[in-house]
N, C-alpha and C positions, 0 to 999 in steps of 0.2 A: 299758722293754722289757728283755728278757732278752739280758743281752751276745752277741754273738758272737765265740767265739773261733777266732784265726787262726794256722796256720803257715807261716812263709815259707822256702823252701828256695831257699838261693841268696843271697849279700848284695855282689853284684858293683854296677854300674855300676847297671843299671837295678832288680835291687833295694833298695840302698842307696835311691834314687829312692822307690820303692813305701812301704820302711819311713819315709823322709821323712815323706808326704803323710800318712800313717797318724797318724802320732806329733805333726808339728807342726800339721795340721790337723783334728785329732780334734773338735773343738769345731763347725768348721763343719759338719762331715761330719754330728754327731750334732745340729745344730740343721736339717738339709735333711731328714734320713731320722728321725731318731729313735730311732736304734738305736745303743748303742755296741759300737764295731770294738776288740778287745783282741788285740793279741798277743802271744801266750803264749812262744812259741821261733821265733826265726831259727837256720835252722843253715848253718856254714859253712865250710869248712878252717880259715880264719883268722878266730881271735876275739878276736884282737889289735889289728887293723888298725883307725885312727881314721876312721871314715866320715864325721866331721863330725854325727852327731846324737846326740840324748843318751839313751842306751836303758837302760831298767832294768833294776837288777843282774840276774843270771842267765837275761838272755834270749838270750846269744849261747851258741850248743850248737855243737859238731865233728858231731856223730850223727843225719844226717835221719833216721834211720829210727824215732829216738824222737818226732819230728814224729808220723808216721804210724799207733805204736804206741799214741798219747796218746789215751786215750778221751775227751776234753773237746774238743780243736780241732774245730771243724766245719769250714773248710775249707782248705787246703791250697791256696798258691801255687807253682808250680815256677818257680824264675829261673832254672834252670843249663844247660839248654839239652840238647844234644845228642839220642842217639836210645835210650841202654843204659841209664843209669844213672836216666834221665829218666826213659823208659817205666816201667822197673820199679819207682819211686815211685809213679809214678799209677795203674800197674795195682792194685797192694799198698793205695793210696790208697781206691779203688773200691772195691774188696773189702770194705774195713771201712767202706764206707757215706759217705765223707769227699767233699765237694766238692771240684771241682777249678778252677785257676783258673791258667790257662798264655798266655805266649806264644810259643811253642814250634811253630813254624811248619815245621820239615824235619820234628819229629818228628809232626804233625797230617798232612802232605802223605804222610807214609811208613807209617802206624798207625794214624792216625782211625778210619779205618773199624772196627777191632777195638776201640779204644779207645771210642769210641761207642756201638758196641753193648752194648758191657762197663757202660758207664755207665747207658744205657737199661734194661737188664735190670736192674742194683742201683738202680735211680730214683735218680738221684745226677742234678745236674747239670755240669757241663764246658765252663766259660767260655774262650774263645780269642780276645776283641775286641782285646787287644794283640797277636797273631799278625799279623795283616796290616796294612801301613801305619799301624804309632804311633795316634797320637790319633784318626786318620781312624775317623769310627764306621761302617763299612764292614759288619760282620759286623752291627750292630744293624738300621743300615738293607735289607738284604736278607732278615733275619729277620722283621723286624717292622715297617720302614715301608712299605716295598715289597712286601707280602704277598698283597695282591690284583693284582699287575702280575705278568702276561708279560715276561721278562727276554729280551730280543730278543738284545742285545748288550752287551760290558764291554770298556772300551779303557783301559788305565792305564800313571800308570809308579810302580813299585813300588819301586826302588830309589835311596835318594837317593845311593849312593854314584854308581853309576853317570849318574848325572844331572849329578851333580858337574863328574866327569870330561867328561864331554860339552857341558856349560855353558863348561867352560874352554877346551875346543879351539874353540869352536866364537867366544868373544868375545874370547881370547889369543893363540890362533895358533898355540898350541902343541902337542905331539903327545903322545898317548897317554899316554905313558911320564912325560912331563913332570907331566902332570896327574894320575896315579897318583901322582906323587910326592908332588902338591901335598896332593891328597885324602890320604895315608896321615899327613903334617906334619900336617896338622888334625886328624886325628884321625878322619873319615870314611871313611875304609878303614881294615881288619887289614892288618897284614905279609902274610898272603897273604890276596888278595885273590880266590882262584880262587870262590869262590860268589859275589860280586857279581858283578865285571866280566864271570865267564861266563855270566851269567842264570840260575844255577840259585838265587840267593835270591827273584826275582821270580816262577821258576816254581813254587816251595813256596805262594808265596802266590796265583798264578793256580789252583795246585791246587785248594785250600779254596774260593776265591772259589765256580770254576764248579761245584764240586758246590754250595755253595747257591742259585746262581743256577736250576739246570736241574734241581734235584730230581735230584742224581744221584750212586752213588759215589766217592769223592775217587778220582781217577786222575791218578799224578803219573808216574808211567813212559812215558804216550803223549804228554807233551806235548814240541812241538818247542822245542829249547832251542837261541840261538846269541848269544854274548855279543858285546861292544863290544871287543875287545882291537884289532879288523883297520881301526877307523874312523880314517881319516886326516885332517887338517887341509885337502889337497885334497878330497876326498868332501866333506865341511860344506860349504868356499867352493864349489864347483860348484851342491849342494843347494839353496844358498842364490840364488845367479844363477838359478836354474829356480823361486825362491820355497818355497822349501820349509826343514827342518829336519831335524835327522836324533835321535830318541831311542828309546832301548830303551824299546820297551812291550812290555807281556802285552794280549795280544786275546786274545777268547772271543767265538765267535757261534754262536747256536742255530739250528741249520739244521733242526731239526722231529727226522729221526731221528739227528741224527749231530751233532758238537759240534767247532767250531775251537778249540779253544786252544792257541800258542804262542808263543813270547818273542823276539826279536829287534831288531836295529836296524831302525828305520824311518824313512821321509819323510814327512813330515805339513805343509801346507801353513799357512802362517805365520797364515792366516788360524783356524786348528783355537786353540783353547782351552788345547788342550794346549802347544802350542810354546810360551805362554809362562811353563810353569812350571821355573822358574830352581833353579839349586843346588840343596841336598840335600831338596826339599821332593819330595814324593810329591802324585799327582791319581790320579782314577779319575772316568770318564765311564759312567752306566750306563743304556741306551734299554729303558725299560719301555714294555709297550702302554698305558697308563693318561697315564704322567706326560711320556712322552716324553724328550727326555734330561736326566737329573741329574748335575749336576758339583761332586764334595767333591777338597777341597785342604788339604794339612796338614802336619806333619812329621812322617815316617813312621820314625822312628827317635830315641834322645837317652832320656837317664836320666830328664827329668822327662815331656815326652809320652806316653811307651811307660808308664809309672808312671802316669801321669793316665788310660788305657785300660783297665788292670789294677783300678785302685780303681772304675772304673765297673760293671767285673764282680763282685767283692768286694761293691759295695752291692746289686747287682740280687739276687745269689744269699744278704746279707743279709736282701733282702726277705721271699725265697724263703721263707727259714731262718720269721722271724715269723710269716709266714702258713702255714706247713705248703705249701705251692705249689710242691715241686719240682717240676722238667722240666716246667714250665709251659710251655715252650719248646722244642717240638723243636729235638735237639742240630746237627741237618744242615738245618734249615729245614723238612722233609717230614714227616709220620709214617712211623716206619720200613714199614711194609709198602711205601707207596707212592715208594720211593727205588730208584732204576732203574739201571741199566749199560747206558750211552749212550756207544757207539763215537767216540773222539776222533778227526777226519779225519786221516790222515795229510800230510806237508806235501808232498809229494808230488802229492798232489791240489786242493792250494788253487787259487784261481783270484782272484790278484792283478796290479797294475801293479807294473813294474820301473824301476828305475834302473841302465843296465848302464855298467862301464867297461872300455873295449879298450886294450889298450898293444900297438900294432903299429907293425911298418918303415914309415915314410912312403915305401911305393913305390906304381906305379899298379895299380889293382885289387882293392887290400885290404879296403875299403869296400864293394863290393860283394860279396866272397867273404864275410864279415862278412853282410851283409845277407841274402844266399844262403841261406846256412846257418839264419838265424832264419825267412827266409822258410818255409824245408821244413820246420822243427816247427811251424808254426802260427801265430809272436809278430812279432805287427805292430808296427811301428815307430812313435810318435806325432811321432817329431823328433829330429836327429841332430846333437851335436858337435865339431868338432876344432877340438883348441885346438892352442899349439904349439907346436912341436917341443924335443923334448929332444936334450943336449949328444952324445946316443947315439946320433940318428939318430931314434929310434921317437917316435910322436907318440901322444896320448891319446886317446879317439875315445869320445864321449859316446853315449847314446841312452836315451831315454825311450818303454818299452812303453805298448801300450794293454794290458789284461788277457789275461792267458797261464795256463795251467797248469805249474805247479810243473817238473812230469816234465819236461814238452818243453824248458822252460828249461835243465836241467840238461843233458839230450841234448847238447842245440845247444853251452853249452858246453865239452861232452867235445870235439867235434866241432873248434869255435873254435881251443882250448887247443892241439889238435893240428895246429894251420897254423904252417907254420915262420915265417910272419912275425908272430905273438905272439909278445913279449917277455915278456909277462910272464902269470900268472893271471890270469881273467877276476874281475871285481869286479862283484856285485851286491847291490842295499838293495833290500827290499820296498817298495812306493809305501801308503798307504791315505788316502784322501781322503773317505772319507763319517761322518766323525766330525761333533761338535759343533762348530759355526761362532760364533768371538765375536760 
């Protein structure tokens, strides 16, 4: 068969990776498919720098944009990430007809939708199966296993740093910070960590997710985002006395005309599927009307997994190439006509169980003034408790909602916060208990 040839933009961590698999497993690759994979230019700032494989003379370039300008490469990988320099690669990419093959998950969450259609119109395809959770074949399976299922609901955890972190507080004992530390020595956090730990690398990828799940436009701006920074070593031990766990997931549920998806810390009951996925590994839970629920686990980040997702896209859209087959696959899951702008609920309006915690004077009354106050929004109490007393005087005072609205909870704690015997901010974790059961 007629080679396909390849450029790769980007020879950082996880391209290095890409170029790896390429170069040392050329053999098997072309004994599975029957196609040989050539690539022509890597380009990169530095074409000095030993990456440990052995590339042939003149393939390290400074210049993507001689990538793009090459009339022979058929398709084009982006590794470099961001949202400027990236875009206007793949844009320039499209244009001159060139495949594309990203993992590039802010800039998919922020510009797909333009990027898509750009693609669709020049028939070009626009792979993004390393975009969300590493090896997890996540984007094939919703594309194409999943195709005749109703996607009810998605419950995951998307990021392993933050998983990390939360694994360690949660069997060390130790706080936040501690474990930031730990994750950033390993190597599983950046020096700044503000897009993990705050949920906004999870919600990039819940973005993507539920437009394919729902037939619907990527919408990354209405989703509700609140990261792990506030979760304390007491929160987990309490969680855990109540049976429970505490991890950052992305939900999405299809409520017919309007769409939940948001990110935050959660309680999820020991018994859920989910609680016992450990350190930097990524799951996703997905309830079709067909199949009922499917549960993929994997590691959703790392130079050779994320590499191992990339070449899966690289062979498909080889395939492509042989058979004349492009966009044999709608790029959003839907054909474009039938791809809709479905209202993400505001969090505001959800309607979940709570975890709340009070830091009040241990004097008499408080408990009920507390009580009072959740009474007049609406939020019933399933069980109540105080533990004890601190060196301050103020004691801690537990309670686990039955399901409440978003608003009224807030209310109540504007309400709370403003009694002179709170010590401190009210503290709340979202409850969700109707997940997949081991």
């Amino acid at each position: 068969m007629k080679p396909v040839k390849l450029g790769l933009i980007g020879c950082g961590t996880v391209g290095t990776g890409v170029a790896r698999l390429l170069i040392n497993n050329r053999h098997l690759i072309e004994q599975r498919t029957g196609i040989p994979l050539h690539i022509k230019f890597i380009a990169d700032l530095d074409t000095k720098k030993d990456r440990g494989v052995a590339f042939e003379p003149g393939i390290l370039i400074s210049n993507a944009w001689q990538i793009i300008d090459d009339p022979e490469i058929d398709i084009v990988i982006e590794m470099i990430g961001g949202e400027t320099l990236a875009n206007d690669l793949i844009k320039a990419a499209i244009e001159k007809g060139k495949h594309i093959v990203t993992a590039n998950k802010a800039l998919l969450a922020k510009h797909g939708n333009q990027l898509f259609k750009t693609a669709a119109c020049k028939g070009v395809d626009l792979a993004y199966e390393a975009s969300v959770c590493g090896c997890i074949p996540i984007i094939k399976t919703l594309r194409e296993t999943l195709v005749s299922n109703q996607i009810n609901s998605m419950t995951g955890i998307f990021n392993g740093t933050c998983n990390y972190i939360l694994t360690q507080i949660t069997e060390a004992q130790i706080s936040f910070k501690d474990a930031l530390k730990q994750a950033q020595a390993q190597g599983y956090a950046e020096a700044d960590p503000t897009l993990d730990v705050e949920g906004f690398d999870a919600a990039h990828k819940l973005a993507i997710l539920t437009s394919l799940a729902y037939g619907m436009h990527i919408n990354f701006d209405d989703i509700y985002i609140e990261g792990i920074s506030k979760i304390t070593p007491f929160d987990i031990k309490l969680a855990a006395e109540f049976g429970y766990c505490i991890k950052l997931l992305a939900i999405s549920k299809n409520l017919g005309d309007r769409i939940e998806a948001r990110v935050h810390p959660t309680m999820i009951p020991y018994g859920n599927i989910l609680s016992n996925v450990r350190g930097t590994l990524n799951a996703i839970n997905i309830n079709g009307h067909a199949v009922d629920n499917l549960f993929l686990s994997g590691h959703g980040a790392g130079m050779m997994p994320t590499a191992s997702a990339i070449l899966s896209d690289i062979v498909d859209l080889s395939r492509n190439l042989q058979h004349h087959a492009a966009a044999r696959i709608p790029l959003m899951g839907c054909q474009p006509p039938d791809i809709q702008t479905m209202p993400i609920l505001p969090i505001t309006d959800i309607l979940t169980r709570y975890y709340f915690r009070f830091t009040a004077l241990d004097n008499p009354g408080v408990l009920s003034s507390i009580a009072g106050i959740l009474g007049k929004y609406e939020i019933s109490i399933q069980s109540v408790h105080q533990k004890g007393r601190k060196t301050d005087g103020s004691v801690p005072i537990v309670m686990m909602s039955h399901s409440a609205k978003e608003s009224y909870v807030r209310k109540a704690f504007e309400e709370i916060d403003s009694l002179e015997v709170v010590e401190e901010p009210p503290v709340l974790i979202r409850i969700e208990d109707g997940f997949a059961q081991d």
